[in-house]
Backbone as CSV, one residue per row, in Angstrom:
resi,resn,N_x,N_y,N_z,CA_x,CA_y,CA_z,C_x,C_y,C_z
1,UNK,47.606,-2.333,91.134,47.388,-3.679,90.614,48.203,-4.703,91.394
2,UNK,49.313,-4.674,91.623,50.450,-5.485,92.569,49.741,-5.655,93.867
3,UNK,49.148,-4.796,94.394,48.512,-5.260,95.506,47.445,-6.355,95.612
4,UNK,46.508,-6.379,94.426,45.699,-7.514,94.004,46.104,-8.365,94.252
5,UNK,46.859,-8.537,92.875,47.621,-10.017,92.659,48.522,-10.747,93.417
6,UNK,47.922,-12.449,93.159,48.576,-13.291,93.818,49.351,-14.098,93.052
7,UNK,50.589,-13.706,93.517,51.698,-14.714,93.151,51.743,-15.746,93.444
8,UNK,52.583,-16.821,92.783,52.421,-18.083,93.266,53.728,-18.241,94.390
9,UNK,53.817,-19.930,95.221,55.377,-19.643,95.959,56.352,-19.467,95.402
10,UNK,56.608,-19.373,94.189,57.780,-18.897,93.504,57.881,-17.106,93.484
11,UNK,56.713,-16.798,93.505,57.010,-15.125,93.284,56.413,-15.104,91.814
12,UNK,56.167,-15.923,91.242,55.574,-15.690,89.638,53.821,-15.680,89.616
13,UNK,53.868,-15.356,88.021,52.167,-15.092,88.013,52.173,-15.211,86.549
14,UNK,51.641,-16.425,86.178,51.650,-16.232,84.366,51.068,-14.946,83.554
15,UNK,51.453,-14.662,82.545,51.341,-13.847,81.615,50.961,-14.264,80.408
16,UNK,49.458,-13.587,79.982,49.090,-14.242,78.613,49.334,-13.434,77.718
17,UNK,50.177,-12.959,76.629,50.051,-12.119,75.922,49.721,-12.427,74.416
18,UNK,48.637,-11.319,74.037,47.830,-10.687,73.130,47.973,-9.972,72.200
19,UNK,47.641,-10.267,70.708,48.418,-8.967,69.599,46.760,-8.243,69.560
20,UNK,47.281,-6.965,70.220,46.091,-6.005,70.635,44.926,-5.585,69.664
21,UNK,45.303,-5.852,68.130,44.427,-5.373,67.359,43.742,-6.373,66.712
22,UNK,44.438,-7.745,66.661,43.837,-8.970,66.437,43.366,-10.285,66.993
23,UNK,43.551,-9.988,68.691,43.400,-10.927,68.982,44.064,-12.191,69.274
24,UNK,44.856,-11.973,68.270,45.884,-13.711,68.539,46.605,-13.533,69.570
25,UNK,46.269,-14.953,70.248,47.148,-15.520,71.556,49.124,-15.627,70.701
26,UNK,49.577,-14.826,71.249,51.129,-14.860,71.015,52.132,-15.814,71.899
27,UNK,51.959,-15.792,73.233,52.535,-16.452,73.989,52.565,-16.713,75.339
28,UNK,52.208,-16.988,76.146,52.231,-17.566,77.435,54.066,-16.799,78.140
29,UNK,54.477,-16.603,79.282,55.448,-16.419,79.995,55.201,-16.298,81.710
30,UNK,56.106,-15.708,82.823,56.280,-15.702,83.634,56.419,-14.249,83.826
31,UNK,55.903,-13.624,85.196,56.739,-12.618,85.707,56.494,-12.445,87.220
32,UNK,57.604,-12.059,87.427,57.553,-11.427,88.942,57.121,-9.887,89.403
33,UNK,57.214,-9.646,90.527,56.899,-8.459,90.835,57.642,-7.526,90.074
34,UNK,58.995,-7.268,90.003,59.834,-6.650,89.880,60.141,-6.636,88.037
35,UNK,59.658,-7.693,87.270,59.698,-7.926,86.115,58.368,-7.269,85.339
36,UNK,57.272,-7.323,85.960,55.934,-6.563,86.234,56.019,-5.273,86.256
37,UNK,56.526,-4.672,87.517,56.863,-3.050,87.654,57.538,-2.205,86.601
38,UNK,58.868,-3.752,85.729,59.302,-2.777,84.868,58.278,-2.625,82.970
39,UNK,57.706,-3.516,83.861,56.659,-3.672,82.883,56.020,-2.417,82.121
40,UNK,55.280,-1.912,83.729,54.430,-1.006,83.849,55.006,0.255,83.379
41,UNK,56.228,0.209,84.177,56.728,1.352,83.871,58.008,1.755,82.453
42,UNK,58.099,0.321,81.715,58.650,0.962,80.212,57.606,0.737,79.339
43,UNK,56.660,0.256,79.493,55.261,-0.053,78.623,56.208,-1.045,77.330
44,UNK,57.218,-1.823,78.032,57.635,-3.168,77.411,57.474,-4.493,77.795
45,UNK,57.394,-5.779,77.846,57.181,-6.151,78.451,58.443,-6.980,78.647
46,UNK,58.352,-7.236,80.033,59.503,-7.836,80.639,58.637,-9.007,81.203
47,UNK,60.181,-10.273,81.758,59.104,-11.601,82.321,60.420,-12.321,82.754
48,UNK,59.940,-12.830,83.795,61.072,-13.817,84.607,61.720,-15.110,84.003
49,UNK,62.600,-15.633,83.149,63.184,-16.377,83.430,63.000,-18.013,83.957
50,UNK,62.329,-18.918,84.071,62.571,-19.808,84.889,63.810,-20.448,84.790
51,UNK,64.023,-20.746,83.526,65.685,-21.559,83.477,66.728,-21.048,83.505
52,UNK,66.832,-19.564,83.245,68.203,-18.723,83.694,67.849,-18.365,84.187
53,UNK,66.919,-17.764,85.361,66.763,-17.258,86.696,67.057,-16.229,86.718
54,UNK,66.511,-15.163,86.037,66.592,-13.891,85.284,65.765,-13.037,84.909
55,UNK,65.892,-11.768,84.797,64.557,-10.651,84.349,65.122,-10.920,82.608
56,UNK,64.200,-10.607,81.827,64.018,-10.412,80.549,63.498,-9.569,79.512
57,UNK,63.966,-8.762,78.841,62.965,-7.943,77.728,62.683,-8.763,76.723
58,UNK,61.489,-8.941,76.207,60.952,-9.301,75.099,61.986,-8.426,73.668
59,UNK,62.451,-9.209,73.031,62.870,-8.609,72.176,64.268,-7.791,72.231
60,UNK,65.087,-8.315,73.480,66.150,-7.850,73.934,67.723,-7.868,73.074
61,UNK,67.075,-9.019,71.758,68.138,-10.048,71.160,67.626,-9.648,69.718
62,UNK,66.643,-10.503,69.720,66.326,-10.228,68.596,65.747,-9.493,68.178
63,UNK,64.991,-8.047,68.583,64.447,-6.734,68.481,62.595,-6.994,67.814
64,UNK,62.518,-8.295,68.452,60.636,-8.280,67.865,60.353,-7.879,69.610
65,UNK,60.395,-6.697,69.747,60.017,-6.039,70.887,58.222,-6.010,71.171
66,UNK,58.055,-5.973,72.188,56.033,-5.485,72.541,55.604,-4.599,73.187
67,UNK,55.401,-3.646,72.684,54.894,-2.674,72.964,53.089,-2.764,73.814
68,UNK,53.412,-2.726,75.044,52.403,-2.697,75.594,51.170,-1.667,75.456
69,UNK,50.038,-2.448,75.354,48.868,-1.280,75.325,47.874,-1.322,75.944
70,UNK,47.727,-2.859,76.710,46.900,-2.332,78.010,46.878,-4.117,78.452
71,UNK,46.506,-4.019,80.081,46.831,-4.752,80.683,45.972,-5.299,81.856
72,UNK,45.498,-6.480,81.932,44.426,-6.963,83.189,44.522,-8.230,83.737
73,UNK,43.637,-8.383,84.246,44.236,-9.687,85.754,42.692,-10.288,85.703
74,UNK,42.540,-11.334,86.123,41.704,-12.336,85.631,40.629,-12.073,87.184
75,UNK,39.497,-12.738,87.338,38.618,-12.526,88.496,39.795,-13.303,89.880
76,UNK,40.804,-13.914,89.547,41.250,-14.447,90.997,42.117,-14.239,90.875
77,UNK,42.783,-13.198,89.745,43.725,-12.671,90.185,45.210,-12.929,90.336
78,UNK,45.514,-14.192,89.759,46.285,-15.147,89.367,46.620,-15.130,88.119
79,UNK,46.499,-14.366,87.431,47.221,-14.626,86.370,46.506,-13.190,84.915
80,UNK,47.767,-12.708,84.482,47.570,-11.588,83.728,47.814,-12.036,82.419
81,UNK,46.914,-10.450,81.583,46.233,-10.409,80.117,46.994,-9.394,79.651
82,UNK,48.211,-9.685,79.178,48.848,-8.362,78.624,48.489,-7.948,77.018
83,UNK,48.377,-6.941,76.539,47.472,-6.982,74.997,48.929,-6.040,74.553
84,UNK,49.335,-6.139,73.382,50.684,-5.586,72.965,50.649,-5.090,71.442
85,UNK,51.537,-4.567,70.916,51.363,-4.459,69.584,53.172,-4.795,68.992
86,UNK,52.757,-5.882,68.422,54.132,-7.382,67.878,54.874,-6.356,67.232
87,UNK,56.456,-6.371,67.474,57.144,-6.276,66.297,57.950,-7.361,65.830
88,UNK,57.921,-7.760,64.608,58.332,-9.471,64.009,57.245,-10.153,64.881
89,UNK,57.918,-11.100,65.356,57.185,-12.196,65.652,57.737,-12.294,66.995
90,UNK,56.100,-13.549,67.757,56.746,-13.702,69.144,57.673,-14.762,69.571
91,UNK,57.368,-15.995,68.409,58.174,-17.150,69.259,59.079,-17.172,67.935
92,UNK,60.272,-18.061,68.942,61.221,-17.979,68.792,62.348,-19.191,67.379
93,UNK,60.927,-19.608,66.994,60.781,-20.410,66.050,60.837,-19.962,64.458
94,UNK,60.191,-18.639,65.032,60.212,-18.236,63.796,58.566,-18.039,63.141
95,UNK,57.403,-18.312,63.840,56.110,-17.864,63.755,55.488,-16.366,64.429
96,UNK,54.718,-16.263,63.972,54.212,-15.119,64.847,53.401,-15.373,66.148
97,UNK,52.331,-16.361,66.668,52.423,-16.495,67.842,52.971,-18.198,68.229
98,UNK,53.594,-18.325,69.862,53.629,-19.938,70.147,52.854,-20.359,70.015
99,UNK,52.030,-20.387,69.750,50.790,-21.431,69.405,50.273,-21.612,68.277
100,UNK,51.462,-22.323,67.329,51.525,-22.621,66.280,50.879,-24.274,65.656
101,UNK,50.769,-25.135,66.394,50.476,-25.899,66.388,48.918,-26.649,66.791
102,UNK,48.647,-27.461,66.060,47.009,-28.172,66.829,47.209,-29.282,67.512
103,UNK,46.124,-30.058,68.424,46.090,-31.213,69.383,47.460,-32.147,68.717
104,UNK,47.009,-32.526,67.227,47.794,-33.416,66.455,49.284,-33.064,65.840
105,UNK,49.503,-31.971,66.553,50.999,-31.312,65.562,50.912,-30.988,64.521
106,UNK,49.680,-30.272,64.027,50.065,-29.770,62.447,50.246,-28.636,62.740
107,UNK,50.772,-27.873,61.866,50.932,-26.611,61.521,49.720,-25.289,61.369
108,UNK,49.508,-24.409,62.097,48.048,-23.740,61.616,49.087,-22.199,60.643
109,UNK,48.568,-22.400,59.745,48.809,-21.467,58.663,47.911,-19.668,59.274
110,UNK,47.392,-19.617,59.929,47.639,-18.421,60.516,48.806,-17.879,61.584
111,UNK,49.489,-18.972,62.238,50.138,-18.559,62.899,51.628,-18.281,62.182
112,UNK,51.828,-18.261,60.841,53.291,-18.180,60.304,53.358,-16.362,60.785
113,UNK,54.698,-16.393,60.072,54.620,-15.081,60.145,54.178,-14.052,59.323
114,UNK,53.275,-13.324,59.482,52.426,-12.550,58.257,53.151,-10.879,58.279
115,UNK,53.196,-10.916,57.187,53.832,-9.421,56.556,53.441,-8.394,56.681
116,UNK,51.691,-8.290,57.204,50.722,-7.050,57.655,50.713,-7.022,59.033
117,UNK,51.671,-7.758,59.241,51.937,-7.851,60.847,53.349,-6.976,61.540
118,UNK,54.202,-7.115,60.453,54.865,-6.640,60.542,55.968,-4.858,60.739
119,UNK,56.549,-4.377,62.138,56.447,-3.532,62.030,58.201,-3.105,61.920
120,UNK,58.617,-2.180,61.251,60.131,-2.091,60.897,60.859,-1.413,62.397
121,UNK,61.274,-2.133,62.403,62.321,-2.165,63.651,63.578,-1.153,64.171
122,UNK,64.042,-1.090,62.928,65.234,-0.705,62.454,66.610,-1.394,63.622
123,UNK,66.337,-2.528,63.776,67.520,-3.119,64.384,67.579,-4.772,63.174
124,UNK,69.132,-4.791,64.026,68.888,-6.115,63.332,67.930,-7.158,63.578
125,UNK,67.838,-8.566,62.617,67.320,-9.649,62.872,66.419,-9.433,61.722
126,UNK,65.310,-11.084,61.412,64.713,-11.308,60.227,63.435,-10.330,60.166
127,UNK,63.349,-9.096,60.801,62.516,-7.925,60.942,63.224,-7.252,59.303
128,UNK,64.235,-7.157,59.611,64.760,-6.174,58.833,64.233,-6.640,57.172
129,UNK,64.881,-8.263,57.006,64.242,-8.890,55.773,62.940,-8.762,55.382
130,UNK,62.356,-8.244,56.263,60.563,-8.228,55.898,60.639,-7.066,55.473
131,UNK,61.251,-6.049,56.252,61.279,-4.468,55.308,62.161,-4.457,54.221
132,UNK,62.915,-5.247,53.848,63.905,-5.187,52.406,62.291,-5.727,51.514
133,UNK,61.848,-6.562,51.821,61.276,-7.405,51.031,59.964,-6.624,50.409
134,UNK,59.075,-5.653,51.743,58.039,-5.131,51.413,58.502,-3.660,50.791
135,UNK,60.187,-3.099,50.692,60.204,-1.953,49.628,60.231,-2.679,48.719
136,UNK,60.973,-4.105,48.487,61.739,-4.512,46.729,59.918,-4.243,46.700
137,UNK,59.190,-5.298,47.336,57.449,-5.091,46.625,57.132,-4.073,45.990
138,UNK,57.293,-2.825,47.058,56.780,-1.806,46.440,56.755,-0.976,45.549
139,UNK,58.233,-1.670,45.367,59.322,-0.795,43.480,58.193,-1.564,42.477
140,UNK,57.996,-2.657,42.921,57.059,-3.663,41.884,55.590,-2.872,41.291
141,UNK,55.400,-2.220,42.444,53.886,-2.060,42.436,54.136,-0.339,41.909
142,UNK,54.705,0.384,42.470,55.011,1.609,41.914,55.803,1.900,41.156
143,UNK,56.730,1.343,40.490,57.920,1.358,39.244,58.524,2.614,39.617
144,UNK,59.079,3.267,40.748,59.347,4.747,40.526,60.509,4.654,39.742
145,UNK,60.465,5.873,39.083,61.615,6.495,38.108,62.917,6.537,38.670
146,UNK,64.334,6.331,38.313,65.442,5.988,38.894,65.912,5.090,39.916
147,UNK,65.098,4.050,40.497,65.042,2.960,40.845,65.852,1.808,40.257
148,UNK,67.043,1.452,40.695,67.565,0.091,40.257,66.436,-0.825,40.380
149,UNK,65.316,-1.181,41.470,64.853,-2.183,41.408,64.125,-1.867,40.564
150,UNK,63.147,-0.991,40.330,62.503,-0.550,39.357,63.601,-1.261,37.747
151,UNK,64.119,-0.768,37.845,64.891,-1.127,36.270,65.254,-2.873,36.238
152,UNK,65.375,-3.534,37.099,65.369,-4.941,37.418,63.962,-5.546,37.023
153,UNK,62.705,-4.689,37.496,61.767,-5.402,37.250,61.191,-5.024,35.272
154,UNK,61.535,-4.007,35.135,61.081,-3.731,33.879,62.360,-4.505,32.560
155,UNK,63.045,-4.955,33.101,64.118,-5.517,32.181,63.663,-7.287,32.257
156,UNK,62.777,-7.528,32.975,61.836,-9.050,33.505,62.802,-10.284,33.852
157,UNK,62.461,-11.385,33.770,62.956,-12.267,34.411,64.255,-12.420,34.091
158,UNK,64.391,-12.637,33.112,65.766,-12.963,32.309,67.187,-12.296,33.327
159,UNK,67.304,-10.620,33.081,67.990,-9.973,33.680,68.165,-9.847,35.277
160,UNK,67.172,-10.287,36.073,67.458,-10.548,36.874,67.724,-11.813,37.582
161,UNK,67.440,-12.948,36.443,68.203,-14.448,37.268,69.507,-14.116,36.781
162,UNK,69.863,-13.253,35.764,71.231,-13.294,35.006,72.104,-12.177,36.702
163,UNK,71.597,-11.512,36.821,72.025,-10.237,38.394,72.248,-11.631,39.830
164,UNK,71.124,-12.577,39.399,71.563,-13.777,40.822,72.533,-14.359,40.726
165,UNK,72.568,-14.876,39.085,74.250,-15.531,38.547,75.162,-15.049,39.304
166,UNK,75.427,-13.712,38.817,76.584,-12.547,38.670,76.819,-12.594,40.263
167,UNK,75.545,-12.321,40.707,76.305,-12.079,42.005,76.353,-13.491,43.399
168,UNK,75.699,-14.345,42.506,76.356,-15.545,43.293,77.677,-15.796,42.996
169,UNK,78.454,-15.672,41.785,79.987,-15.759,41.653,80.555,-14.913,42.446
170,UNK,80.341,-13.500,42.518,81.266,-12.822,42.947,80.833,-13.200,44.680
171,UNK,80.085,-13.904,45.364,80.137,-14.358,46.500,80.596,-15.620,46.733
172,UNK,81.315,-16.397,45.716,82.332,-17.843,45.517,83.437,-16.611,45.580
173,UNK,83.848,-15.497,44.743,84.876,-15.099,44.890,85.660,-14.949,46.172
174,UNK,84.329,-13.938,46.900,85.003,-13.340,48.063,85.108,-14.163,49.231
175,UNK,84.640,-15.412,49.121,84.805,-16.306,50.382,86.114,-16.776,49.854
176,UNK,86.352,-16.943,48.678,87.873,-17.658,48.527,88.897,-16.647,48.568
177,UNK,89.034,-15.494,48.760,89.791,-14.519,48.751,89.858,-14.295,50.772
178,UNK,88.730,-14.577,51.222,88.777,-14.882,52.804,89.210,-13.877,53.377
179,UNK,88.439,-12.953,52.784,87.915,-11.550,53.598,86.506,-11.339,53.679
180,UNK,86.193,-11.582,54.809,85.069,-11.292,55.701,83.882,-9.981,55.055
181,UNK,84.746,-8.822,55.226,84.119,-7.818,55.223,83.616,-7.999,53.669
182,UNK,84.326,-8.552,52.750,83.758,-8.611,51.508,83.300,-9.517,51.388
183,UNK,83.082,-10.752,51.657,81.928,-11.439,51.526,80.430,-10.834,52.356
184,UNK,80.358,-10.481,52.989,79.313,-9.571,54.087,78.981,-9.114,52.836
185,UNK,79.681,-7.897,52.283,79.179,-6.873,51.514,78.412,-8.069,49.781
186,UNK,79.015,-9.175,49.678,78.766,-9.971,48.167,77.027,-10.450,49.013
187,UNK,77.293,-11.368,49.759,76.056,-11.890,50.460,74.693,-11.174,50.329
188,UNK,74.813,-9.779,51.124,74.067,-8.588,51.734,73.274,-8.361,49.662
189,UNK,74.660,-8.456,48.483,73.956,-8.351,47.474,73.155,-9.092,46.804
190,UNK,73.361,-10.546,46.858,72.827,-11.475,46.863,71.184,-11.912,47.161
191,UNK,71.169,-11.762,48.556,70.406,-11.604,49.428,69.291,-10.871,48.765
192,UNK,69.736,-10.072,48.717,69.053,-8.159,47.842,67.936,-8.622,46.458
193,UNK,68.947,-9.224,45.663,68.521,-9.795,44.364,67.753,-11.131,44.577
194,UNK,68.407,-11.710,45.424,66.839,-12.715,45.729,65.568,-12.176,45.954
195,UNK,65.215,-11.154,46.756,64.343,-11.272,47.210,63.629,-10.431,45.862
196,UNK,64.207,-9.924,45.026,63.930,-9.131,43.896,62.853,-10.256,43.108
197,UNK,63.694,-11.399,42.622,63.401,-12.914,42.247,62.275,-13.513,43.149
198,UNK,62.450,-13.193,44.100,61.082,-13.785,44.969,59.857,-13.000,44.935
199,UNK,60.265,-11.359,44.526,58.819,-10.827,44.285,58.217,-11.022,42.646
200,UNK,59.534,-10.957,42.375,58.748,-11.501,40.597,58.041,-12.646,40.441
201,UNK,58.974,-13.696,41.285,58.025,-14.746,40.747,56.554,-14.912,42.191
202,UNK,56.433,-13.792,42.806,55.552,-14.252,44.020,55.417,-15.222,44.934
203,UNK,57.092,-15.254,45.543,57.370,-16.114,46.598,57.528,-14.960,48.126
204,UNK,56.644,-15.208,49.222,56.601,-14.860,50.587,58.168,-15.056,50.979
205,UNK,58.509,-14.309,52.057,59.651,-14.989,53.196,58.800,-15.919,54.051
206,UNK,57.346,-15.729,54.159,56.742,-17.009,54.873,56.820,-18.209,53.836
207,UNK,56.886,-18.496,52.853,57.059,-19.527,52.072,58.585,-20.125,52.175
208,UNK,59.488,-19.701,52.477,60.594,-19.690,52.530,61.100,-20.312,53.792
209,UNK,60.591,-19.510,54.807,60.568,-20.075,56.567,59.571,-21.473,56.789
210,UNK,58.436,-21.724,56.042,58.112,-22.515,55.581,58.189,-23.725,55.408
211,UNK,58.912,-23.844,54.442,60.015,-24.678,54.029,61.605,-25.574,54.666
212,UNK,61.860,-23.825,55.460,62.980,-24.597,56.277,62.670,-25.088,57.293
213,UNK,61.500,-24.700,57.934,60.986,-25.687,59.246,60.735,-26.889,59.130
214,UNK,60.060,-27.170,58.011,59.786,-28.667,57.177,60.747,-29.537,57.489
215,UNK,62.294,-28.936,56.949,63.600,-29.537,56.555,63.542,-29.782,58.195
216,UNK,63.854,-28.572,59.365,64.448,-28.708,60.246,63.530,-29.978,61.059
């Protein structure tokens, strides 16, 4: 394929990439030969840099990595069709593809980030929140037996805004006590029980991201 293709005088060749099973345009990038090759050969995709002048892994940081699944070059050869399969999301905004927007700047509500899109990572970043969020769901939907969340949801609303109380104090505690490691650990519970509260009352983390883009 490298032999085909024509680079431009920079050594680059745009890259369109594709979420392989649906179609959606994810994002536009750069690559070089050498960003290409490692392409090919980790079936990740890598891409050049223009403003740090640099090779790159997709997902190097924040672990919404792409798993490549197949790959082509246009009739002149100028410019490649990479088709991938998303983990989290591609841009960096916080949607699932850059091309979130229409002519006029609105928002297109397919491009948020969708939850059937989503694949568990097991690294950090807001990947991970989508898998906290789709087990608390699933305690919802299956009630299994010995389940705290399970017992959160069958005890109903009450008991668990009373569990957000509780453990929003004890996260005033531990920041004023100004140890780190225990606020981490109050937060992390917090956190936990929200999203408990967000499946009861049927609030998305896309409703949420939502929202703060609005603000931002």
């Amino acid at each position: 394929m490298l032999e085909n293709l024509k680079f431009d005088e920079n050594g680059l060749i745009p890259a369109i990439v594709q979420d392989y099973k649906t179609g959606q345009v994810l994002m536009l990038a750069y690559m070089n030969k050498e960003s290409l090759e490692k392409t090919v050969e980790t079936k990740k995709t890598w891409f050049y840099s223009r403003s740090r002048k640099r090779l790159w892994m997709k997902g190097e940081e924040s672990g919404h990595i792409q798993e490549v699944k197949e790959m082509r070059y246009d009739c002149d050869a100028d410019a490649l069709l990479v088709k991938v399969e998303q983990t989290g999301v591609a841009c960096h905004t916080g949607h699932y593809s850059c091309f979130y927007r229409d002519i006029e700047g609105e928002e297109k509500e397919e491009a948020l980030f969708d939850e059937s899109k989503i694949y568990a990572s097991g690294r950090e970043g807001p990947a991970i929140l989508y898998e906290l969020y789709e087990v608390v769901k699933s305690r919802k939907e299956e009630m299994p037996e010995g389940s705290y969340t399970t017992y959160l949801f069958s005890k109903g609303i009450d008991k668990i805004l009373k569990k957000v109380g509780e453990e929003t104090a004890e996260v005033i505690i531990a920041a004023k006590n100004s140890d780190k490691g225990e606020s981490v650990y109050e937060i992390s519970d917090l956190i936990y029980h929200l999203m408990v509260l967000m499946v009861e009352k049927d609030i998305t983390l896309s409703d949420i991201f939502a929202e703060l883009r609005k603000r931002r």
